[in-house]
Backbone bond lengths (Angstrom), bond angles and torsions (degrees), N, CA, C in turn:
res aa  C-N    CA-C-N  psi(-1)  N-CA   C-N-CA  omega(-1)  CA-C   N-CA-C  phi
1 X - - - 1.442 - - 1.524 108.31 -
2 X 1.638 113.36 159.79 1.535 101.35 -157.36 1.449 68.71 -124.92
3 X 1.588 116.74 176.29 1.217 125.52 149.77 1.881 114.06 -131.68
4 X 1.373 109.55 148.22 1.362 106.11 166.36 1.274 120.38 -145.34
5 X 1.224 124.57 157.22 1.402 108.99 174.65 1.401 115.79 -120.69
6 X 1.334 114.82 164.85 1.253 111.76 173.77 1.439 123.91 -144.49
7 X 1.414 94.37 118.78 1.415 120.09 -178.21 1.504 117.49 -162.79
8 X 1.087 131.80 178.51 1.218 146.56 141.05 1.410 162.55 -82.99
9 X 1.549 88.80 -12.64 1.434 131.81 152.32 1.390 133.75 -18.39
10 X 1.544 137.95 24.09 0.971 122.38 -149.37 1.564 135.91 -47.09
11 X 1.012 118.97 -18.13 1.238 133.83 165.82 1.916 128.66 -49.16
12 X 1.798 77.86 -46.77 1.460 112.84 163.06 1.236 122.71 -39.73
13 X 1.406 92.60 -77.62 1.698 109.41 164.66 0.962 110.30 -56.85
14 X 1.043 162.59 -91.43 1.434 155.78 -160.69 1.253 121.36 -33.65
15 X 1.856 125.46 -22.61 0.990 121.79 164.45 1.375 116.70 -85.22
16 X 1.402 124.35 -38.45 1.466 121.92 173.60 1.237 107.43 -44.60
17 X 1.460 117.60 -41.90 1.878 124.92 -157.36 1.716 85.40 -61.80
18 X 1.087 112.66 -61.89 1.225 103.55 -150.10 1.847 117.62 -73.86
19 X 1.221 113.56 3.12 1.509 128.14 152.69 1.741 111.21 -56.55
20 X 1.364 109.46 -23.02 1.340 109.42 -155.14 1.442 146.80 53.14
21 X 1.412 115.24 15.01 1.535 140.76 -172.17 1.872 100.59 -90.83
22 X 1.454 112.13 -42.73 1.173 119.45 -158.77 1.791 117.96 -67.84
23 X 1.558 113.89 101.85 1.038 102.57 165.43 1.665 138.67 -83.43
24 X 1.060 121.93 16.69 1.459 129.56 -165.96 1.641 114.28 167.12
25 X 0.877 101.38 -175.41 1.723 109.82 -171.30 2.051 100.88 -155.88
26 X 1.322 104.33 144.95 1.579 114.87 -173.44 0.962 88.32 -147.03
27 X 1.686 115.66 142.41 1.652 130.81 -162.31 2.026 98.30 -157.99
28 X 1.076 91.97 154.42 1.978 87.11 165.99 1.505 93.34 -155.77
29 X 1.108 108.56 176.61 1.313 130.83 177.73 1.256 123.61 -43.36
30 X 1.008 120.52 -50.63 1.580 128.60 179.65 1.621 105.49 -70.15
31 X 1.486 121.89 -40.27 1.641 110.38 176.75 1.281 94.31 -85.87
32 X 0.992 158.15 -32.67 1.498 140.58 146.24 1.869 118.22 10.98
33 X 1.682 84.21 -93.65 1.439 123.25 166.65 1.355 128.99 -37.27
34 X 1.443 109.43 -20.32 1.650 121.09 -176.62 1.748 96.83 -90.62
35 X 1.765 111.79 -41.77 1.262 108.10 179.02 1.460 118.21 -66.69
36 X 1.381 125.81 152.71 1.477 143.09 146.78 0.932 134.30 -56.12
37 X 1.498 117.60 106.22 1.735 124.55 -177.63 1.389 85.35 136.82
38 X 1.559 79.72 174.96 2.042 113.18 169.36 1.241 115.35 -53.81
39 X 1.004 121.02 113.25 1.890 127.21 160.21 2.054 98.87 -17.99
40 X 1.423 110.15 -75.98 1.201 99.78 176.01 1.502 136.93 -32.12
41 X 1.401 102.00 -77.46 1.765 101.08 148.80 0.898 122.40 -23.82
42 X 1.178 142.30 -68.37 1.691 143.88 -165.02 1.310 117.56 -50.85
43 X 1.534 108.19 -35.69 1.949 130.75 -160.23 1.610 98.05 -103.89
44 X 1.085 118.97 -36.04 1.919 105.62 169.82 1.594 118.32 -70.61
């Protein structure tokens, strides 16, 4: 079983990562848009 999450959240991610379970991350436009900051920022 894989796991991923999806958001944009970086914070987010960073806590799943560090569970070590997390294989990937899935994001779209709209959770993008809810986060704070530059589109760019957000996506690197």
């Amino acid at each position: 079983m894989q796991f991923f999450l999806d958001t944009a959240n970086i914070d987010q991610i960073r806590e799943a990562a560090d569970w070590g379970m997390l294989n990937g991350v899935t994001t779209n436009p709209s959770l993008i848009a809810k986060e704070d900051g530059k589109f760019e920022d957000i996506i690197q």
